[in-house]
C-alpha positions as CSV (number, residue, x, y, z in Angstrom):
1,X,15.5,1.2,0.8
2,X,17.2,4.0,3.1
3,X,15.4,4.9,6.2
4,X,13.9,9.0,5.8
5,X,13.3,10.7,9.1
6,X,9.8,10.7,8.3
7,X,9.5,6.7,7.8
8,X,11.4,6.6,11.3
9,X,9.2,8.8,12.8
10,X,6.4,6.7,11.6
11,X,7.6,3.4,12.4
12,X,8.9,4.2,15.9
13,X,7.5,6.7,18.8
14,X,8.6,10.0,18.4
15,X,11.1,11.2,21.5
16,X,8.5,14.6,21.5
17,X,4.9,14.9,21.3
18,X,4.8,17.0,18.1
19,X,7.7,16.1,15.6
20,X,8.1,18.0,11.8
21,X,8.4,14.9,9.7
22,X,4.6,13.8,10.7
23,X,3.4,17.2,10.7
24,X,4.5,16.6,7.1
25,X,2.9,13.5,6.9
26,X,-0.6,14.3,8.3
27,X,-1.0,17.6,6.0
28,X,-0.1,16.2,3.1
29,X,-2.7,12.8,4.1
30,X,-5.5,15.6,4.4
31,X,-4.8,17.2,1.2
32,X,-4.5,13.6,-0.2
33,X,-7.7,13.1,1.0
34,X,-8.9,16.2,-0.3
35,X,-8.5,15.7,-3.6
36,X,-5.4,18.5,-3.5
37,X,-2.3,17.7,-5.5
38,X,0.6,17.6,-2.7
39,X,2.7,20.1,-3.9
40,X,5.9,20.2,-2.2
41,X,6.4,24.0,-2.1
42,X,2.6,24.6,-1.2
43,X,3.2,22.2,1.6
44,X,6.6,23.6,2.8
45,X,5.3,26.9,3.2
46,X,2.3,26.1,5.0
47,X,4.4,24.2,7.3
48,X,7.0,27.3,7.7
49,X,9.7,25.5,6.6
50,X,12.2,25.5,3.5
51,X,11.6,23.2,0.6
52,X,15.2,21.4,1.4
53,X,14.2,20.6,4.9
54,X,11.0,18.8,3.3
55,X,13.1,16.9,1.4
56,X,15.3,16.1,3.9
57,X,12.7,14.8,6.0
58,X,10.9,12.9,3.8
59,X,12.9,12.4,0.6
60,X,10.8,12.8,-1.9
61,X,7.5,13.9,-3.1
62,X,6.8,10.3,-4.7
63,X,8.1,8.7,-1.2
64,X,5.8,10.7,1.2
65,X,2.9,10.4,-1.1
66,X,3.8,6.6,-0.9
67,X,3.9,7.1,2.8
68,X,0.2,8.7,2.5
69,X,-1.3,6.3,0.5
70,X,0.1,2.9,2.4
71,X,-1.2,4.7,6.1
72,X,-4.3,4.5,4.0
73,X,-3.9,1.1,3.1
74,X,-2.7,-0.7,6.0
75,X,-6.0,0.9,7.8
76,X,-8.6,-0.6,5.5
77,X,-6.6,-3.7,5.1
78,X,-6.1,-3.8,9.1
79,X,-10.4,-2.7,9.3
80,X,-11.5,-5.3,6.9
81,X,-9.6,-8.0,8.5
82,X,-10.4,-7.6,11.8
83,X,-14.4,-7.7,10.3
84,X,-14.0,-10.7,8.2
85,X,-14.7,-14.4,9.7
86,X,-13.0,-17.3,8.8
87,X,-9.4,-18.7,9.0
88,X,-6.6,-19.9,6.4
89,X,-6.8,-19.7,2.8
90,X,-10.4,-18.6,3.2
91,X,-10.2,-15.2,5.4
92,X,-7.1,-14.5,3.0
93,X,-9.3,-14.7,-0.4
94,X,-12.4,-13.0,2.0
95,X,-10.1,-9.6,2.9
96,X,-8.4,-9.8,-0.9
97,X,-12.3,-9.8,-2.0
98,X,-13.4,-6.8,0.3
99,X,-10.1,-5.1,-0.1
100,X,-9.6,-4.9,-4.0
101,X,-12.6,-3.9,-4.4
102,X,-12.5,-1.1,-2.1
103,X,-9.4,0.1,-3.3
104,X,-11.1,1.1,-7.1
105,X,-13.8,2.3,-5.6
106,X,-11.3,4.7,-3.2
107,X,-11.9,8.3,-4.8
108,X,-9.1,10.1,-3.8
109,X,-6.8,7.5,-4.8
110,X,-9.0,7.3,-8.4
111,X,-8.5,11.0,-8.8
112,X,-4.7,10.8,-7.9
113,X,-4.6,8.1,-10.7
114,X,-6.6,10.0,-13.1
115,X,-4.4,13.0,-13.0
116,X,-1.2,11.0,-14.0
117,X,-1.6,7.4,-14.5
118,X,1.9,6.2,-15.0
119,X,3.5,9.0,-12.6
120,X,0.6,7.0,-9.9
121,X,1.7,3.6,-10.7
122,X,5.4,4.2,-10.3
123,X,4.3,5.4,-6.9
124,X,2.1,2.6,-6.2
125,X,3.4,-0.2,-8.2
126,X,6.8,-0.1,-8.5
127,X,9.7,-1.8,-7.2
128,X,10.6,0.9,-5.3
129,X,7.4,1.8,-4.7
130,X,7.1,1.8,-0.4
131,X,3.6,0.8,-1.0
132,X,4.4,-2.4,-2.8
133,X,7.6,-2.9,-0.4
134,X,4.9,-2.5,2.6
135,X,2.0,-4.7,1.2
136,X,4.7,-7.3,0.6
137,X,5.9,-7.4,3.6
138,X,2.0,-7.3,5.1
139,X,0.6,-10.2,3.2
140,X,3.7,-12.4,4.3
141,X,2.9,-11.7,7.3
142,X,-1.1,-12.6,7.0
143,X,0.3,-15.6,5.3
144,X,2.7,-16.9,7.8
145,X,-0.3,-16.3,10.7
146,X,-3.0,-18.2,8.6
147,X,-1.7,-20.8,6.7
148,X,1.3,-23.5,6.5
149,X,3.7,-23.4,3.6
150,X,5.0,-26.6,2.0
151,X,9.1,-26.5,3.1
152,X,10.1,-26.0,-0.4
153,X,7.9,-22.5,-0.8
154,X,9.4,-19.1,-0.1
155,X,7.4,-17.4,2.2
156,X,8.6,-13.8,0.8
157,X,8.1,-14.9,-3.2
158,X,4.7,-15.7,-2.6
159,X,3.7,-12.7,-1.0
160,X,5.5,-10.8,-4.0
161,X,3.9,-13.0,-6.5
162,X,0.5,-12.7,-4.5
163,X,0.7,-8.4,-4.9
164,X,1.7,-8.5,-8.2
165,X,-1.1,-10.6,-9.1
166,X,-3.5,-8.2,-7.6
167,X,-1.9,-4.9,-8.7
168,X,-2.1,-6.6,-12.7
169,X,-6.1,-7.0,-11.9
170,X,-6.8,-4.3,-10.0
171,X,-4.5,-1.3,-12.3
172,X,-5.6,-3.6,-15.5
173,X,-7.2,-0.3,-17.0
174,X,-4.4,1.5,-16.4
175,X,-1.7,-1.0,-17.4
176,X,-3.0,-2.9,-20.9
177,X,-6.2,-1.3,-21.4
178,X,-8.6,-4.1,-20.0
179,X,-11.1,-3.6,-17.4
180,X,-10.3,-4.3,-13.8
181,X,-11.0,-8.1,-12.7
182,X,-10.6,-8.2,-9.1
183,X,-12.3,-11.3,-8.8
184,X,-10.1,-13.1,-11.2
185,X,-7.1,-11.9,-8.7
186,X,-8.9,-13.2,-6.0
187,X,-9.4,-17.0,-7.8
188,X,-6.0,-16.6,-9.2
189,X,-4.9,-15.6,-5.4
190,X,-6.3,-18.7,-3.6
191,X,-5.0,-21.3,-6.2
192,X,-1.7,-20.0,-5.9
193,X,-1.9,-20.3,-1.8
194,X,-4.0,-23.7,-2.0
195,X,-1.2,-25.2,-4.5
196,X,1.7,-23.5,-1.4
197,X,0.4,-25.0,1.7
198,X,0.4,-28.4,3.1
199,X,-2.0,-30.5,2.7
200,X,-3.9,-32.5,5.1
């Protein structure tokens, strides 16, 4: 996935103290917030510039709403890790708990998903979703700090199966129909890890 000036600016300090691209960003995270569709014109304008520099800096709508919603993420995931006790497998399967759950109950992110359900799950869900890319790449990491993999696991396909999992449970509603089941993502979650690591 090619590199936007905004996802530099956010993954790296900025060489000024003010830069476009995050101006970007943070307006269109408060209207996010605010229950306001992120309009790309709307947002141009009330940043004063054209509609092709937007683009330009961030790419796309669906990319810097992806951008928006994973900032929102990573927070609560980051928040509800540092509060939860435990180690290995079990703080995993405690922040998965805490954090599917408060994902449906997030009401910005309900309304955004209410408006256009599949336009929302290509967004959040998709392989070329940053959101997915990001969580991926997040619970790998929170695997490879907590827990030891048997040699013949891939560190990267379990995260990948570990996310899909949860977005089946958690979008269930939205995908097939059924209601959401986080808890059965959670059990599902800490077989899958319990049948990966080593055992002692």
């Amino acid at each position: 996935m090619s590199a936007t000036p905004l996802t530099r600016a956010l993954r790296g300090p900025s060489p000024t103290p003010r830069t476009a691209p995050i101006d970007a960003f943070r307006l269109a995270k408060q209207w996010f917030l605010d229950g306001r569709r992120v309009d790309m014109q709307q947002l141009a304008a009330e940043l004063g510039v054209s509609r092709a520099t937007l683009y330009r800096w961030c790419g796309s709508r669906e990319l810097l709403i992806g951008e928006v919603i994973w900032a929102i993420n990573e927070r609560s995931l980051q928040e509800t890790r540092s509060k939860s006790r435990g180690s290995g497998r079990v703080l995993i399967t405690r922040v998965l708990e805490r954090s599917l759950a408060q994902i449906r109950s997030f009401e910005a992110l309900q309304q955004f998903v209410a408006e256009d359900a599949e336009y929302a799950l290509r967004i959040i869900t998709s392989k070329q979703s940053v959101v997915q890319a990001r969580l991926i790449e997040w619970t790998a990491e929170f695997l490879r700090e907590e827990v030891e993999l048997r040699p013949d696991i891939d560190l990267a396909d379990l995260a990948y199966v570990i996310v899909r999992v949860c977005e089946s449970f958690v979008w269930s509603d939205m995908i097939t129909g059924a209601p959401p089941e986080t808890d059965k993502a959670v059990k599902i979650v800490d077989l899958l890890i319990a049948a990966a690591e080593v055992q002692r």
